[in-house]
C-alpha positions as CSV (number, residue, x, y, z in Angstrom):
1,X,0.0,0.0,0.0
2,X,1.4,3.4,-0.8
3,X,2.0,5.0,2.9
4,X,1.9,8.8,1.0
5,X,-0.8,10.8,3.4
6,X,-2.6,13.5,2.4
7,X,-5.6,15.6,2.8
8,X,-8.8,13.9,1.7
9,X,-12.3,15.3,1.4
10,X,-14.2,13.2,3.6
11,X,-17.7,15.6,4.2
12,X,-19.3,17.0,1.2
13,X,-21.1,20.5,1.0
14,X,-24.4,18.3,1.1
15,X,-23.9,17.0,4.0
16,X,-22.4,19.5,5.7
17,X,-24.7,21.5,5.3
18,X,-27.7,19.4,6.4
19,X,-25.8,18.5,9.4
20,X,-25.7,22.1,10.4
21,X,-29.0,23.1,9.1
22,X,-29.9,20.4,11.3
23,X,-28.3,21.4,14.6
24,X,-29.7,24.6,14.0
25,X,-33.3,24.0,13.4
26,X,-33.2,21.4,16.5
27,X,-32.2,23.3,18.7
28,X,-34.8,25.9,17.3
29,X,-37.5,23.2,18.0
30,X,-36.8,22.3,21.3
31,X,-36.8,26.2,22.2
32,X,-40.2,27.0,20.3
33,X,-41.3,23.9,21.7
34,X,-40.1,25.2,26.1
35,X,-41.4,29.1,24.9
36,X,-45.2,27.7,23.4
37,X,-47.9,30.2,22.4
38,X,-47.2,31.9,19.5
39,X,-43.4,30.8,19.1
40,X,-45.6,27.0,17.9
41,X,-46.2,28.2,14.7
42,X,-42.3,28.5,14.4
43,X,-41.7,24.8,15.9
44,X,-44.6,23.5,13.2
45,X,-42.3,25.2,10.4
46,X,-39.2,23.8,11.7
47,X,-40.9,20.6,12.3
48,X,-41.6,20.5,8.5
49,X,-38.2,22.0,7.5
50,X,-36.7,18.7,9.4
51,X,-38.9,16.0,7.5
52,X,-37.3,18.1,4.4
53,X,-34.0,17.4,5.7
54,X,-34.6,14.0,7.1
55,X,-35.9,12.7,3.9
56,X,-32.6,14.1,1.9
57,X,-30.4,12.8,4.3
58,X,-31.8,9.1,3.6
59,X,-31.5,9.9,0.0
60,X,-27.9,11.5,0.0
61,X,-26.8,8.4,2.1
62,X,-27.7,6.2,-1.0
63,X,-26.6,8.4,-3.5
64,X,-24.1,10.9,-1.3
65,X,-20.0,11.5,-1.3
66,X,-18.2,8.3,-0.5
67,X,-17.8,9.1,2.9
68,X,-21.6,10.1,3.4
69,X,-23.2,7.2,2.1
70,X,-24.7,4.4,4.6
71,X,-23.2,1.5,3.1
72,X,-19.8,2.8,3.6
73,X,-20.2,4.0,7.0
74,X,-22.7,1.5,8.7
75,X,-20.3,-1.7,9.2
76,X,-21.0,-5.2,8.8
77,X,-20.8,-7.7,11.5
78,X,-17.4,-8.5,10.8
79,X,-16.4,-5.2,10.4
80,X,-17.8,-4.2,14.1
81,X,-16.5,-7.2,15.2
82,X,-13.0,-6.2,14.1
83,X,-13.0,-2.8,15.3
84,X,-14.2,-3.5,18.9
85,X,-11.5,-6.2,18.9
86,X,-9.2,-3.6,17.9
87,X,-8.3,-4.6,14.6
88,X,-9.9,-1.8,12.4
89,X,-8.3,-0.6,9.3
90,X,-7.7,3.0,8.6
91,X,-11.0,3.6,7.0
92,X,-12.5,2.7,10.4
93,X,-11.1,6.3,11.4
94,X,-11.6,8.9,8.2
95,X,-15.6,9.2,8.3
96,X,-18.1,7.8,10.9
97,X,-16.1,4.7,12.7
98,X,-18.5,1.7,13.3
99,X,-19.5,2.6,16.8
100,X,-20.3,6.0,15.3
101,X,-22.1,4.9,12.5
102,X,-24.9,3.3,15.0
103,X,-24.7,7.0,16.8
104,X,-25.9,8.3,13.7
105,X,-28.5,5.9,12.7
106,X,-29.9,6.3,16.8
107,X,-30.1,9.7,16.2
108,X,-31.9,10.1,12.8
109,X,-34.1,7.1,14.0
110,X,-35.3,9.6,17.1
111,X,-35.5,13.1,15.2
112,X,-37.6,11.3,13.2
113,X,-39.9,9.3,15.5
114,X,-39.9,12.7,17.2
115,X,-41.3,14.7,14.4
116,X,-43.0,12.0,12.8
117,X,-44.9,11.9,16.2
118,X,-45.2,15.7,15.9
119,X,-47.1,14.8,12.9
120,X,-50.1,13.7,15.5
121,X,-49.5,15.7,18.1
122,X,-52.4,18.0,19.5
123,X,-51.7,19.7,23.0
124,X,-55.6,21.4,22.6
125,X,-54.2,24.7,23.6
126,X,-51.4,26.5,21.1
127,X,-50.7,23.5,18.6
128,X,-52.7,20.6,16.5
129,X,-50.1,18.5,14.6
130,X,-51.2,18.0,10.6
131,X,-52.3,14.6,10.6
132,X,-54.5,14.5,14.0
133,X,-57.7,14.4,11.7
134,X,-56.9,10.7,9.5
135,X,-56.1,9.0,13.3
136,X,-58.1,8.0,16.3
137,X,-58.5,10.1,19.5
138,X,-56.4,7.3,21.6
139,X,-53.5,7.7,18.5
140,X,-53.4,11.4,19.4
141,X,-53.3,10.9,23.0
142,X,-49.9,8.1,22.5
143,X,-48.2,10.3,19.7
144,X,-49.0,13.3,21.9
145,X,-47.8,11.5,24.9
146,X,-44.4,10.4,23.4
147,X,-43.5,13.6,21.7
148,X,-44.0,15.7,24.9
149,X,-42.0,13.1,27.6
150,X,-39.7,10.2,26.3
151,X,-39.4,11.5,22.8
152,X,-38.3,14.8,23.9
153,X,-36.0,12.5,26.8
154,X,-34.8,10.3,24.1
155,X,-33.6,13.2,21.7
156,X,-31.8,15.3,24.9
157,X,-30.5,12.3,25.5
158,X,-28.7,11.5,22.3
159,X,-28.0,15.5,22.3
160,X,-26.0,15.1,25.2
161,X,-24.2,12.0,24.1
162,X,-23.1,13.4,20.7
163,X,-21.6,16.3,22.8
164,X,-19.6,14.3,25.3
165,X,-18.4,12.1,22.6
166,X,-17.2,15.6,20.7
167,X,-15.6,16.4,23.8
168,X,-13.9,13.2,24.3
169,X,-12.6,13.1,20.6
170,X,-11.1,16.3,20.9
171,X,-9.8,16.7,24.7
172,X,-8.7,13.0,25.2
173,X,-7.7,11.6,21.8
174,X,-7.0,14.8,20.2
175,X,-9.0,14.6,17.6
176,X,-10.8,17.5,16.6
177,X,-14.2,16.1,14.7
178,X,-15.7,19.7,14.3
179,X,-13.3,21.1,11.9
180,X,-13.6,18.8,9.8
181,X,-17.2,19.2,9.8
182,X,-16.5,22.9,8.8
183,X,-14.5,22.6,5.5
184,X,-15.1,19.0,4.9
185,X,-11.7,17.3,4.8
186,X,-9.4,14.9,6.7
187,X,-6.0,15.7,6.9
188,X,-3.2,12.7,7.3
189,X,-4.3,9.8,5.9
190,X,-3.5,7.4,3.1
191,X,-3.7,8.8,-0.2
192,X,-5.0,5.3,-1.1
193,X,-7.9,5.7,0.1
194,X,-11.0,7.5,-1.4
195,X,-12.2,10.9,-1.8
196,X,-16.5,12.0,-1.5
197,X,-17.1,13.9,-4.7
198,X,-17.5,17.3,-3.9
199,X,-18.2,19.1,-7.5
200,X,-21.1,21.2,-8.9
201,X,-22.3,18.4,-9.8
202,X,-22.9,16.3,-7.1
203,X,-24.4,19.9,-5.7
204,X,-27.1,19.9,-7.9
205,X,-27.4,16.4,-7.5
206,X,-28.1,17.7,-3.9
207,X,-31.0,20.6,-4.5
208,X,-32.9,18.1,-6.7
209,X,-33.2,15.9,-3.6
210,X,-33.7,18.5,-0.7
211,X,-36.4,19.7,-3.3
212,X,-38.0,16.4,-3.2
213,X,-37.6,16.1,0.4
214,X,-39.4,19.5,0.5
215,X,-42.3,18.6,-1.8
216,X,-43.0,15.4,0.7
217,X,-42.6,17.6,3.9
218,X,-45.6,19.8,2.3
219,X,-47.5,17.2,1.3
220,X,-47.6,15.2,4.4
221,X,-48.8,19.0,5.8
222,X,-51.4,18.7,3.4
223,X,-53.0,15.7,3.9
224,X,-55.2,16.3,7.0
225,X,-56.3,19.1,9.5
226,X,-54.5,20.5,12.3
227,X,-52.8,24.1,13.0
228,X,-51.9,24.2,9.5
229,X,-50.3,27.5,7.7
């Protein structure tokens, strides 16, 4: 193997950008959700801004960067096996490694039982989620009952998780995850390996499919009643 390192774009724009767009508009939610009142029509917005994002995110991670799509980062059995034995390749290390890869699948899995509970949610004071008219009264009751306690537990949860594994990263291995989060790249490994396309290509690529994420978000808001806009 050719032991030349280099500086390899790991994170396209794409992705990059949906991961902060996503930080930003949960963090958003879970403060429109704490202020209430009029601040709801906000957290119903960002609600359906995150179904946008949510549904690009699965389609990027088929057709994504290298480094972005699912089955490159989400090992096999062997492969986890390997890595918590201690045996992991290089590859292991440049994007998500395997134990991160299931962070990341836990987390999209709750931001999206959380909203997709949203969906149903009716608190009978400031905010009636979309859907509450196609469902029984009890499926109201469950969704609205998950989306106000463990839902909102789960995803502070993870929240807090992602953060302390940050920390550790960067204050006990010395590896600093969040720049290269910020332009994209990973600097100091093997030139061998290989590079997410990053071009205006893959960019448009990109818009086409948060465009079609989009167009569901608003049609999912269209299909029944609630505190629409």
């Amino acid at each position: 193997m050719n032991s030349t390192l280099t500086r390899l774009r790991v994170w396209d724009l794409p992705t990059r950008l949906f991961h902060w767009l996503l930080v930003v508009s949960i963090v958003a939610l879970i403060v429109t959700g704490k202020v209430g009142g009029d601040a709801m029509d906000w957290h119903l917005r960002l609600g359906q801004g995150v179904l946008a994002l949510l549904v690009f995110r699965v389609l990027w991670g088929v057709v994504g960067g290298y480094w972005s799509r699912f089955c490159t980062f989400v090992p096999g059995p062997q492969r986890l096996l390997a890595y918590l034995r201690g045996q992991g390749s290089e590859r292991d290390h440049v994007g998500h490694n395997p134990l991160g890869a299931f962070s990341v699948l836990g987390m999209l899995l709750i931001i999206g039982l959380q909203v997709g509970s949203g969906l149903f949610t009716d608190d009978e004071i400031f905010y009636a989620g979309p859907l509450i008219d196609l469902v029984t009264s009890d499926t109201v009751a469950l969704a609205t009952n998950w989306h106000k306690t463990w839902g909102q537990w789960l995803l502070l949860g993870v929240i807090a998780l992602h953060i302390l594994a940050l920390l550790f990263y960067g204050l006990v291995k010395k590896k600093k995850l969040i720049p290269a989060m910020l332009h994209g790249d990973r600097v100091g490994v093997s030139a061998d390996l290989p590079a997410s396309r990053d071009g205006w290509a893959q960019r448009l690529l990109a818009l086409v499919l948060l465009a079609a994420g989009a167009g569901l978000a608003c049609w999912v808001w269209s299909l029944g009643g609630g505190t629409g806009f």
